[in-house]
N, C-alpha and C positions, 0 to 999 in steps of 0.2 A: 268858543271853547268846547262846547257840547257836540256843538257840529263836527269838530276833527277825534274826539275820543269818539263820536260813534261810529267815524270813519276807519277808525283802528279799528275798534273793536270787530266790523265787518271784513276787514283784510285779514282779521287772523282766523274768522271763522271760515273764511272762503280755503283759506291756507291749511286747515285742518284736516277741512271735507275735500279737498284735493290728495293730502296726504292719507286721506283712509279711503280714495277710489284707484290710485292708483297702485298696483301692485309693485311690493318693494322686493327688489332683488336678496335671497335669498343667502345668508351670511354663509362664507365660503367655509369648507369643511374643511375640520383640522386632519395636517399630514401629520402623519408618523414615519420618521427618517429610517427606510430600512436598515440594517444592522448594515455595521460598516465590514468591509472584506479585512476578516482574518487571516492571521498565517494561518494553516491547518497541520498538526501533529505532520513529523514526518516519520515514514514504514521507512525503516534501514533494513534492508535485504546484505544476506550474507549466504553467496551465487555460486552457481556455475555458467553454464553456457545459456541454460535454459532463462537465467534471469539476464546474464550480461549479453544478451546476443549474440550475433556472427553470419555470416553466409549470407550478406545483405540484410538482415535485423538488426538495428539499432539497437541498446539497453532500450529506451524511454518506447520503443514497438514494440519491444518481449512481451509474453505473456504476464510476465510477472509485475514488472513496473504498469501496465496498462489495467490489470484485476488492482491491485492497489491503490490509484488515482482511481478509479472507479468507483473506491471502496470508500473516498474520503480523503486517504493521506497523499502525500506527498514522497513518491516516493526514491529512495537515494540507496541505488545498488552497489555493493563491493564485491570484490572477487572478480575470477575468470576462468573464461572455459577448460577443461579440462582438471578441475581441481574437485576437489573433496574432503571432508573432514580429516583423512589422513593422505589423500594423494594429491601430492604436486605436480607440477610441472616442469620441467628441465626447460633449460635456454635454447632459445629457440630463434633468436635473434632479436626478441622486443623483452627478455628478461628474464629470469625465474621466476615463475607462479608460484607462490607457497600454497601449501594446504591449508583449511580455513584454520585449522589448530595453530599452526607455524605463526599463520601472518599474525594472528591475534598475541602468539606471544612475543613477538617480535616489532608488536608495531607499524607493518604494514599497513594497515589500513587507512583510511583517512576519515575517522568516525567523526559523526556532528555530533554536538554538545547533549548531555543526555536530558539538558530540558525542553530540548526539540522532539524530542522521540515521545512516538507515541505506541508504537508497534516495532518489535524488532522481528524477523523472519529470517532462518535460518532454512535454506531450500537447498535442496540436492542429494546426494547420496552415492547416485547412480554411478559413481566415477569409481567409488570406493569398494565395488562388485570384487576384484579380487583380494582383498584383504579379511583378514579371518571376524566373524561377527562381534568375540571379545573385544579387539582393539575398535574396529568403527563405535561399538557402547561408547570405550572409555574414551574414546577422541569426542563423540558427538555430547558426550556430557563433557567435558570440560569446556568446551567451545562454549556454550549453554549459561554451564557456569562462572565463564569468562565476562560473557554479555551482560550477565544480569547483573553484578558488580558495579558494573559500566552501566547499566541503567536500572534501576532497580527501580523506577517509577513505571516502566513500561511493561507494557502486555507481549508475552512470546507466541510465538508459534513455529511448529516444525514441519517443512512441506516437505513430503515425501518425493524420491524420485519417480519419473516416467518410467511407464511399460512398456515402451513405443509397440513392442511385437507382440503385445497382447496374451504372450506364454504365462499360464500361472503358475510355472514350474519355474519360472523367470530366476535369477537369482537376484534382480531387482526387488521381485515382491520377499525375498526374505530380508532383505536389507529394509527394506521399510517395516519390517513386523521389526525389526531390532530397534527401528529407529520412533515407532512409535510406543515402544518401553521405556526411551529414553527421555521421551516427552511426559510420560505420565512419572517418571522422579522426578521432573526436573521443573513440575506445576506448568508447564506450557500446552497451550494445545496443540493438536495435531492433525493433522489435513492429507488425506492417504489422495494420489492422485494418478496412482497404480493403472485406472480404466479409463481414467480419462479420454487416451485417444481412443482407445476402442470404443466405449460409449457411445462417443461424441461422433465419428465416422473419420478421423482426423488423421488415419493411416496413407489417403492420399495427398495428403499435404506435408508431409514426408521428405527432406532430401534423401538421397539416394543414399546417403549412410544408414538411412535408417532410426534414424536419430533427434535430428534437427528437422525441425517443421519450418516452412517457408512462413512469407507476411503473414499470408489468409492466414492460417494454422494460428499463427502466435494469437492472430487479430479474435477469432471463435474459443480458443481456450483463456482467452483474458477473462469474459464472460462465464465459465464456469468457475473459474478462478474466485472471479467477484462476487459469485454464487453462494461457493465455500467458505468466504471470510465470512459472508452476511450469516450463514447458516451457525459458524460456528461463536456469533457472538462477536466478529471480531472487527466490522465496519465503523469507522470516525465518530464519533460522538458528534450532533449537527448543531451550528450554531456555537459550538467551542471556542473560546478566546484562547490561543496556545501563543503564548509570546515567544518570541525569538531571541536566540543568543547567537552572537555573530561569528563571535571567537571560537575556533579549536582547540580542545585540549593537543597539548604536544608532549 
């Protein structure tokens, strides 16, 4: 009996001293589950050409949907070229374009729920060059005031229209000094983009109207674009839980 407990005893010491020469694999390190993929707020743009595209640019190529995804959001354009806080568009065989004033009282548009929105953006101007500065005010404020109604949780901004011709006598640039009065009533901010092409070298990217900028053009002022938002405070919160609502109002 002495003889088999001393024989334990020696198995367990053997078993020990094996267990403290051999080095023991080193206990696996704890993951942490990166953050699961959120919806991210959506920018609702309310356009002209320069945001809804044409001339072979896409909306989601324009400058203005690509500085916005860049920026964080997700962005969802309305409107069409040719239009303006008071100028529309006659039929033309694919409809009547309202101005942005019209469509908003009317219902036009196809706005997503305003617990998606995280940035609304009101861009253009440039259309509305010959109408008198009083009315563009009171059109571009109620449009403003229209939106923020309709979302009152979201952050504004107002983009000014292109110089394309780089004239500072432009009547562009006075429509944007009206249109950045309107921004400071109406607590949104304001984005002057007046130099942009000039700045930027972006006059050769140009179509021939003088006007509309080709891919490249769209693809290099997105990036100023994006620039602008960040500068002015107004890039995605990172890491934001933004839930989704599916349904449209109607």
């Amino acid at each position: 009996m002495l003889v088999i407990l001393a024989a334990v005893l020696a198995m367990l010491a053997l078993v020990a001293l094996v267990w403290a020469v051999v080095p023991q694999a080193a206990p696996a390190p704890s993951v942490t589950a990166a953050p699961s993929a959120e919806p991210v707020p959506i920018a609702l743009v309310i356009g002209d050409s320069q945001a809804h595209g044409g001339q072979g640019v896409t909306t989601a190529t324009a400058w203005v949907a690509q500085g916005l995804l860049r920026a964080g959001y997700d962005p969802e354009v309305q409107g069409h070229g040719g239009t303006g806080y008071l100028k529309g568009r006659p039929r033309n065989g694919d409809g009547e374009r309202l101005s942005y004033l019209q469509s908003l009282q009317h219902d036009a548009y196809s706005l997503p729920p305003a617990q998606n929105v995280g940035l609304v953006v009101v861009q253009g101007g440039g259309n509305d060059a010959s109408y008198p500065d009083r009315g563009i005010e009171a059109a571009a404020s109620d449009v403003v005031r229209i939106l923020k109604s309709k979302y009152p949780h979201a952050r504004f901004a107002i983009v000014g229209p292109l110089n394309q011709g780089g004239d500072p006598g432009s009547r562009r640039v006075e429509v944007t000094e009206v249109l950045a009065g309107v921004a400071d009533g109406q607590d949104a901010a304001f984005i002057d983009a007046t130099d942009w092409v000039a700045d930027n070298d972006l006059a050769e990217h140009l179509h021939k109207d003088g006007l509309h900028l080709n891919q490249d053009g769209h693809d290099r002022l997105a990036a100023v674009f994006t620039t602008a938002l960040d500068d002015a405070g107004l890039a995605a919160p990172r890491w934001t839980t933004w839930p989704r609502v599916e349904t449209r109002p109607t």
